[in-house]
C-alpha positions in Angstrom: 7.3 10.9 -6.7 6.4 11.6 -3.2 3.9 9.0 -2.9 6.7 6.3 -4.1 9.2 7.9 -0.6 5.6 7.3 1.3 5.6 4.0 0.1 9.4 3.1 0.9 9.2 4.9 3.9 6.1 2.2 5.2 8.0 -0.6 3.8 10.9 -0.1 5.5 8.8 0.7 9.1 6.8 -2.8 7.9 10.0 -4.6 7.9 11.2 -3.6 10.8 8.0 -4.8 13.0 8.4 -7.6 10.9 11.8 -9.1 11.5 11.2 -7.5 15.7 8.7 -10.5 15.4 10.5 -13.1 13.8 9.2 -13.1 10.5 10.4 -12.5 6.9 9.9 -9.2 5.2 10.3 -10.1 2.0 7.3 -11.2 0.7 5.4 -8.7 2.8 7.4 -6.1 0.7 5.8 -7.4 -2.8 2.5 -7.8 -0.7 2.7 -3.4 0.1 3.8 -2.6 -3.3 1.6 -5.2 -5.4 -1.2 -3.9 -3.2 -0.3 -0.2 -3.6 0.0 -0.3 -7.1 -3.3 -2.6 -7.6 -5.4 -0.6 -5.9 -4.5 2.8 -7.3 -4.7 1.1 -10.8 -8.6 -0.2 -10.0 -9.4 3.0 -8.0 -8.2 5.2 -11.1 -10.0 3.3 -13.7 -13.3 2.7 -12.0 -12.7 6.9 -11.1 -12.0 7.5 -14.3 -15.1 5.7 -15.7 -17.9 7.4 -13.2 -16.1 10.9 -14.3 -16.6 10.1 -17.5 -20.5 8.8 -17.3 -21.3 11.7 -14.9 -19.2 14.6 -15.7 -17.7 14.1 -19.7 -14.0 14.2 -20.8 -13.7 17.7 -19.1 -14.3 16.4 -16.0 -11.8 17.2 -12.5 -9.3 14.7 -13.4 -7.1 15.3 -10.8 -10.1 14.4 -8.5 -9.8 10.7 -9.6 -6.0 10.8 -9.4 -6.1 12.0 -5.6 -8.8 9.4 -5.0 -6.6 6.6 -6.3 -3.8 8.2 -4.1 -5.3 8.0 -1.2 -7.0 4.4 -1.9 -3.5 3.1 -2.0 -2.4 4.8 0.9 -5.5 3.3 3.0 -4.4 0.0 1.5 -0.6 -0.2 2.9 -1.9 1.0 6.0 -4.2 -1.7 6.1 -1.2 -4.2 5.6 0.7 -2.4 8.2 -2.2 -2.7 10.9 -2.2 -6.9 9.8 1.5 -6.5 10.4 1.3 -4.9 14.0 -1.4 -7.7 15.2 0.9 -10.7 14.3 1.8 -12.5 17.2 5.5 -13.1 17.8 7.4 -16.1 16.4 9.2 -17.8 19.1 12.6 -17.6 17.6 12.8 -13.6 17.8 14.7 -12.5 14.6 15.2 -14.1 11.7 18.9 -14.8 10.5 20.2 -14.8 6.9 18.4 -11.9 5.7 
């Protein structure tokens, strides 16, 4: 539950820049989460697998959920870093949002 008020919490911050530049948040949004989610999934599974080859169905499962957790946070702060280096649009902020 935390990680889903981290994930708001960077959307919201990602919008922001986004519209102080000119540009629409919206599909930047679905970018974070899509991202977030997809790499947590992947990270998990692959996880998941090597735990299973190296250490057996007892293995430290909560290892492999961390790991996944903090994949997904280096991801939306990846998308945030892109967001920071866009240059400004030359209208400033957007209207109708």
């Amino acid at each position: 539950m935390l990680e889903l008020l981290i994930l708001y919490k960077m959307c919201s911050d990602a919008g922001k820049v986004l519209k102080r530049k000119g540009y629409r948040a919206g599909w930047w949004y679905v970018l974070m989460v899509a991202l977030w989610f997809g790499v947590q999934f992947v990270v998990g599974l692959v996880g998941a697998v090597v735990m299973m080859i190296v250490a057996g169905p007892e293995g430290p499962v909560l290892l492999v959920y961390v790991a996944a957790l903090v994949a997904a946070f280096v991801s939306a702060v990846l998308v945030t870093g892109y967001i920071e280096r866009l240059p400004d649009r030359a209208g400033g902020v957007v209207s109708g949002e």
